[in-house]
C-alpha positions as CSV (number, residue, x, y, z in Angstrom):
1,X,0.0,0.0,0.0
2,X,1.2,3.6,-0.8
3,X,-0.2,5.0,1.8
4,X,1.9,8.3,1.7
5,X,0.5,9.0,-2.2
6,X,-3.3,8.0,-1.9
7,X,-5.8,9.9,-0.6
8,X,-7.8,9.0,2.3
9,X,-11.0,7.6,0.1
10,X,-8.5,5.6,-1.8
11,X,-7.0,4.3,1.4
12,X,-10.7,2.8,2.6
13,X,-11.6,1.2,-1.0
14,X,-7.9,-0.3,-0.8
15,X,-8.9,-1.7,2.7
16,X,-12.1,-3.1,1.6
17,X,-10.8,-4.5,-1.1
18,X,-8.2,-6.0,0.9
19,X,-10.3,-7.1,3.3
20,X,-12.4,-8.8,1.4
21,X,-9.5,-11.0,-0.5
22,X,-8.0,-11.6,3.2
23,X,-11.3,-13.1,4.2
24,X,-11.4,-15.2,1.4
25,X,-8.2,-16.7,1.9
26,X,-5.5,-14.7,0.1
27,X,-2.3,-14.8,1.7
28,X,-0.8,-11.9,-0.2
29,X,-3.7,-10.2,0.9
30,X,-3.3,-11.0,4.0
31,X,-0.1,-9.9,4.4
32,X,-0.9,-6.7,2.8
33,X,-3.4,-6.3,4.9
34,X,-1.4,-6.8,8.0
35,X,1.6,-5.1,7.0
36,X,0.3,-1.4,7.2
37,X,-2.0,-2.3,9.5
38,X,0.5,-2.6,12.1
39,X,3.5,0.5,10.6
40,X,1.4,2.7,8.7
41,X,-1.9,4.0,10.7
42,X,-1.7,6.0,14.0
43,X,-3.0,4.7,16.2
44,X,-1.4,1.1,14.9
45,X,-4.3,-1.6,14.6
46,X,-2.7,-4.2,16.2
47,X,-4.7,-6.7,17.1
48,X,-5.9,-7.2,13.6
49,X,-2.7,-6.6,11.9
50,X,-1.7,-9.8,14.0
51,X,-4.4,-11.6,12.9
52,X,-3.5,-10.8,9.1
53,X,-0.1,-11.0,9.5
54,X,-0.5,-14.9,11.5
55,X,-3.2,-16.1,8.7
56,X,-0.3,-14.9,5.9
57,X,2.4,-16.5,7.8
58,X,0.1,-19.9,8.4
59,X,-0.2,-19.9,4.5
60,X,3.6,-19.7,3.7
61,X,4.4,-16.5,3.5
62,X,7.8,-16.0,4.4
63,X,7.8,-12.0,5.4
64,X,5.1,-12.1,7.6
């Protein structure tokens, strides 16, 4: 996510989208779910960048 060039409404269609291929079992989207998730937002949403970030992790993905 480029979160430093979108603008906010950009930012929540990106997370739905996101969300939506995380939920169906996407570990790419999981992790880049997770990833900002945890560095990019103040305050950091932890608790579900963990769960994103576990998921992608679970399914192979090395970097989470």
């Amino acid at each position: 996510m480029w979160a430093t060039e979108l603008d906010r409404p950009d930012l929540d269609e990106a997370r739905r989208w996101l969300t939506a291929a995380a939920e169906g079992g996407d570990p790419f989207a999981q992790y880049n779910l997770g990833q900002p998730l945890a560095t990019l937002l103040d305050p950091a949403e932890l608790g579900q960048a963990r769960r994103w970030l576990k998921a992608a992790a679970e399914a192979g993905i090395g970097e989470a």
